[in-house]
N, C-alpha and C positions, 0 to 999 in steps of 0.2 A: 659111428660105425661105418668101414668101410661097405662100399657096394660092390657085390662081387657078379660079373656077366661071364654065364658060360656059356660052350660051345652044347648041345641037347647030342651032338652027333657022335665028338669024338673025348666031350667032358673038360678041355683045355678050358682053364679060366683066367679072365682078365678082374683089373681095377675097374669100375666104369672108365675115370680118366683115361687110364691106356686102352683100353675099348677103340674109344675115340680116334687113335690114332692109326686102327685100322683100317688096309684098304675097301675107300668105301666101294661097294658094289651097285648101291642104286640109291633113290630117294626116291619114296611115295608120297607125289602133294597131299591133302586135304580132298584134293577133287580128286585123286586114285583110289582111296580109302573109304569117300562118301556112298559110296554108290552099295558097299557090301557090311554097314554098320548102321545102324539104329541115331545114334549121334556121334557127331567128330567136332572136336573144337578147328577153327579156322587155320589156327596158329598152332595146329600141330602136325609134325610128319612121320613116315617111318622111316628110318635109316636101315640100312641092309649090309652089315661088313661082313668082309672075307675073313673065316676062321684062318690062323697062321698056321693051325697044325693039323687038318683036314684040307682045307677048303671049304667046308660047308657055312653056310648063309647062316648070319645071326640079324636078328630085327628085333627092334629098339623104337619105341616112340620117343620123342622129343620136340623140344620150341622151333619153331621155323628159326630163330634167329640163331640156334645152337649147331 
């Protein structure tokens, strides 16, 4: 089954894959994220992409290595 990521603002949605290919907007380390969560794995961040058909901000957890 594919994974589908949408925009919560303006409802556009991607493939995860093509998610990915948008421009990113930020990265949250592990140490941005620890501070306002109970637990976070080490190896994990939040990615922050620009919707293409608003602009508004989409967040996605993933592997640091990803």
């Amino acid at each position: 089954m594919t994974e589908i990521v949408r925009c919560a603002r303006c409802g556009r949605s991607w493939t995860a894959e093509l998610w990915l290919q948008l421009p990113l907007e930020r990265m949250l380390s592990s140490r941005d994220v620890a501070a306002h969560v109970s637990a976070w794995p080490a190896d994990a961040v939040v990615q922050i992409r620009a919707c293409t058909g608003c602009g508004g901000a989409i967040a996605r957890t993933a592997c640091r290595h990803s």
